[in-house]
N, C-alpha and C positions, 0 to 999 in steps of 0.2 A: 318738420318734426311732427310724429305721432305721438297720438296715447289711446289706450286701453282702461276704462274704466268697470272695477266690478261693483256693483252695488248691492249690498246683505242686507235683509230686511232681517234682524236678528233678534235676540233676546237679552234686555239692557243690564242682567246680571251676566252675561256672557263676553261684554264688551272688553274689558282688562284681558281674556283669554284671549282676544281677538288682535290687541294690540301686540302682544307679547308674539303670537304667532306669528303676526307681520314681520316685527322688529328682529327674533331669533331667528326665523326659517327663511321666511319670503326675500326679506331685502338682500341675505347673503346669497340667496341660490340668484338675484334678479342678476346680481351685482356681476357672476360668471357668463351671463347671456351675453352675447356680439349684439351690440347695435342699441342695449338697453342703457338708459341716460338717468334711471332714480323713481323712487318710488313716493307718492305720498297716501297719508291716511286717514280719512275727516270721519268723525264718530259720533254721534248724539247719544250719550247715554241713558236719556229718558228715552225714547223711540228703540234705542238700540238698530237703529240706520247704523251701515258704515259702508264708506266710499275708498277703494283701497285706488290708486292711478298710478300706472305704469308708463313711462317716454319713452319714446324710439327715435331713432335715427333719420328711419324711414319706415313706409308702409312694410315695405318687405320684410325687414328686420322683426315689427311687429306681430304677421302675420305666420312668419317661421318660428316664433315664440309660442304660439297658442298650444299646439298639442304637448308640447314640455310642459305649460304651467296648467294644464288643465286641473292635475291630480292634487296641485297645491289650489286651484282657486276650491275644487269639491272640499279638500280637507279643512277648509277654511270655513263653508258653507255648514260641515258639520259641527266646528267648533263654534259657531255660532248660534247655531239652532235656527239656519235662515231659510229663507227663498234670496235666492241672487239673479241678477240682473246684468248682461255685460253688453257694452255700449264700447264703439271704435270712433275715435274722432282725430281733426285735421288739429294741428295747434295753429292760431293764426295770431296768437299776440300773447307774448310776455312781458311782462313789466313787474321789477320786482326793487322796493327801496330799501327792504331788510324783511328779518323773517317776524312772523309773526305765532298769536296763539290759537285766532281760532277763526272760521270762515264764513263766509254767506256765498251760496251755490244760487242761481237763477238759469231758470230752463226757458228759453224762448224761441218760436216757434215763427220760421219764416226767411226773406232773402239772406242768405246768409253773408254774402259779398256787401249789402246796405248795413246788413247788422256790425259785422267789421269795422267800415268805415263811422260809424255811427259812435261807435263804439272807442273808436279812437282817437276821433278828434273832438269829438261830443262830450264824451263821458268817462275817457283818463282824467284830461286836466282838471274836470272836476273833482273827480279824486283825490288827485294829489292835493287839494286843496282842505280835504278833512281831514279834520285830526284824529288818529290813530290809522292811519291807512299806511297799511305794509306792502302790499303787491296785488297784481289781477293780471287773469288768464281769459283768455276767451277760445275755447274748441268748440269744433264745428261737424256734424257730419252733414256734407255735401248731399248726398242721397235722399236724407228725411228732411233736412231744411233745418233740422233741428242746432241751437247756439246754447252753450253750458258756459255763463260768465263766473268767474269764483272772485270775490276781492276777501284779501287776509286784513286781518287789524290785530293790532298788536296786543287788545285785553279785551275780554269778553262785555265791559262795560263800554270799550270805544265803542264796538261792535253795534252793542244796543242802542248807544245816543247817536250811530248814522241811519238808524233806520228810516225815519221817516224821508230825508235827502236822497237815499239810496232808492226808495220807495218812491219819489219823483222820476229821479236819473232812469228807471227802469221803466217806468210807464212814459216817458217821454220816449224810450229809444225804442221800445212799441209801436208808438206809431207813426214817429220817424220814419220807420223803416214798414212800417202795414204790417208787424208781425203782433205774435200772440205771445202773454207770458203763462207759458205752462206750470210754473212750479217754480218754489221758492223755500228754501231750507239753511240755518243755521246749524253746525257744527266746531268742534274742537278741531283743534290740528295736532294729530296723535304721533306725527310720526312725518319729517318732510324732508327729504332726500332728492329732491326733482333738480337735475342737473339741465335744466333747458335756458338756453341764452336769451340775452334780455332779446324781444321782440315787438317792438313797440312801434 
């Protein structure tokens, strides 16, 4: 399984237009694509960040997709009022126990095969251990080393009382594995449609 991630650095009076675009235009046109599995959509409306992600079947399906959606990710860019950002990665772990409200995105930088394992035997069960935790994803792109972990919680207050636990788990799996944490972001879950089987 792929995904396709665009990232809108936008304007946070523009976000609702952002979401609406997703939900009325993007998801139905994703939805006629061969090979596409759902769409989700994480938004900061202070920042007016938003993360729209695309699944695939496969790389190929994904890669045959790009010049079709190109016109819908620009018109998206313009309802925004953004700079955008697009990012291809492997999915190497699903895990999902119900859906949730909103997300914590972590960017970490390094093997991506120790981050994985690290990640999965290390740093699930710890999860499922805290309370509000809904699901987590970990994509990878092979090429840059680079690891996008997402875990969902089901109210933006679970969310806040794992911080500091989750704030362990990740600098633990840092150096577990000799990697770097690039980046770290809270968002809403605006819109989640991800048809990807549990991988866990």
């Amino acid at each position: 399984m792929y995904a396709r991630s665009t990232t809108l650095h936008g304007k946070p009076d523009k976000v609702d237009a952002g979401i609406k675009f997703v939900k009325d235009e993007v998801a139905p046109q994703l939805d006629q694509i061969e090979g596409c599995r759902g769409l989700s959509l994480l938004v900061d409306r202070e920042t007016g960040q938003c993360i729209a992600t695309s699944s695939w079947e496969s790389e190929e399906a994904m890669r045959a997709s790009d010049e079709k959606l190109r016109p819908m990710r620009d018109r998206g860019r313009d309802i925004l009022g953004a700079s955008m950002q697009m990012d291809e990665w492997e999915i190497l772990l699903m895990h999902r126990n119900q859906h949730g409200e909103c997300c914590r995105v972590s960017w970490l930088q390094g093997d991506v095969d120790s981050l994985t394992e690290t990640f999965r035997t290390g740093i699930l069960p710890e999860l499922e251990r805290t309370d509000g935790f809904c699901s987590a994803s970990l994509l990878v792109n092979r090429s840059t080393g680079l690891g996008c972990a997402t875990t969902t919680w089901e109210s933006r207050a679970a969310m806040e009382a794992s911080r500091a636990a989750a704030d362990d788990m990740r600098s633990r799996a840092a150096n577990e594995t000799g990697g770097e944490i690039v980046d770290v972001h809270e968002f809403d879950l605006a819109y989640a449609h991800l048809h990807v089987p549990e991988m866990a």
